[in-house]
N, C-alpha and C positions, 0 to 999 in steps of 0.2 A: 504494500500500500504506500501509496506516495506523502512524504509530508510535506506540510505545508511549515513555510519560514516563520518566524516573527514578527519579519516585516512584512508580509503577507497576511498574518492575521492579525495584525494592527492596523489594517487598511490602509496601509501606506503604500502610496504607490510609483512606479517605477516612470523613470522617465518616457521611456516610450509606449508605456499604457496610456500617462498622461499625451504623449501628444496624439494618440490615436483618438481617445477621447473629443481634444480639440479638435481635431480634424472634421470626426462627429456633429459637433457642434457645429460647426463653422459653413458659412453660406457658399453655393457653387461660387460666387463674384468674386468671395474672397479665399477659396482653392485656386479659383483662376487668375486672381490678381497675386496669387502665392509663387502659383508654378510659371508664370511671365515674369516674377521679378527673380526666381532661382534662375529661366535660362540667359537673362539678361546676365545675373553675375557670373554663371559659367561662359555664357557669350566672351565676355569681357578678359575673363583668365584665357582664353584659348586664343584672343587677339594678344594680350600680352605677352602669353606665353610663342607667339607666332613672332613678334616683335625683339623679342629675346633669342631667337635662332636665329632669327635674319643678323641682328646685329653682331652675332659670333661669327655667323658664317659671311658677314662682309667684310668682318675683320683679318679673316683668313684670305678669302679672294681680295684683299689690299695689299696683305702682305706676298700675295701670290702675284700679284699687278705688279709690284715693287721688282721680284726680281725678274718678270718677262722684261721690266722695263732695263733692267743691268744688265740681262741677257741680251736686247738690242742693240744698246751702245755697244757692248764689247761685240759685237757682230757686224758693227757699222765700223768701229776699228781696228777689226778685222779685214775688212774688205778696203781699208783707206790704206794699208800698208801691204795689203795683198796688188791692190796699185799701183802704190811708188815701187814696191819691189818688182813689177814687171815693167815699169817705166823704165828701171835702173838695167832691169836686163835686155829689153829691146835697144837701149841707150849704147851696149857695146856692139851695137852691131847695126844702129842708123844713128843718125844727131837726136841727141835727146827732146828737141822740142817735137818733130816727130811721132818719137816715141809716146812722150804726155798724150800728145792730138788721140793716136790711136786708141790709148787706154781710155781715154775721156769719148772716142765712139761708142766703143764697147760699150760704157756706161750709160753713153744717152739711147742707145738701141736697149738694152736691160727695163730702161725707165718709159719709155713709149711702148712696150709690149708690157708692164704690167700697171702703166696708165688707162692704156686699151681695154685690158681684161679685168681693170680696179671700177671703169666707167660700164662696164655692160652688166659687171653684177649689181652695179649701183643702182640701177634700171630695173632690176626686179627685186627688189626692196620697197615693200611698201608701208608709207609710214601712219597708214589705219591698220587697229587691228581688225580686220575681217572677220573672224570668227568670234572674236567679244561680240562685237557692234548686231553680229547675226543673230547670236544669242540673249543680249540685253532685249531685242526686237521680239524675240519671243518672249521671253520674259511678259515684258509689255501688253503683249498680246492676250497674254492668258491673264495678267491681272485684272485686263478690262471684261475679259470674258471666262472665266474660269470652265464656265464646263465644257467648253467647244475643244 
């Protein structure tokens, strides 16, 4: 046979009898104005908590930004010494002004071929987003008209 507590037959009673009680009591408007302000507050930890990843994770792609951008330079000083050094070596074997002209062709054919191909992709970039704007639209749509 099961006993019963103390506090149990002292009719004391436990926190969540008590709030089912109230709950009991308590009118549909303000159940309903209960559970709109609970998903309001969970609403609100889920944007923070969404707010608090972004900001880690931009801190990461900053410092990830940071070294594509040392990764450039030294790529771009790379290739300015990968120049004089074939200036200096076409140089023993024409006049060195020549030589420069050549290297510096080289380099403007380099830059009109990925000008060319920098401007066509540029062209199919579009700066709506299409499938938000298509989706907001629906969106729209069914608010005016829910059951359609």
């Amino acid at each position: 046979m099961a006993t019963i507590s103390s506090r149990a037959r002292s009719g004391a009673h436990s926190p969540a009898s008590e709030e089912v009680r109230s709950v009991r009591d308590r009118s549909a408007g303000e159940l309903l104005a209960a559970v709109t302000a609970d998903v309001q507050h969970l609403f609100r930890q889920e944007v923070r908590l969404a707010k608090a990843e972004i900001q880690e994770e931009a801190a990461k792609a900053g410092k990830a930004a940071g070294m594509f951008g040392g990764a450039g330079f030294a790529g771009y000083m790379v290739a300015l010494f990968l120049s004089l050094a074939a200036v200096f070596g076409l140089a023993n074997v024409m006049d060195a002004g020549w030589a420069a002209l050549i290297v510096t062709a080289v380099w403007a054919v380099i830059a009109a071929v990925l000008f060319v191909l920098g401007r066509s992709r540029m062209r199919e970039v579009s700066p709506k987003p299409e499938r938000t704007i298509e989706t907001l639209k629906e969106d729209a749509q069914w608010a005016r008209h829910p059951t359609k």
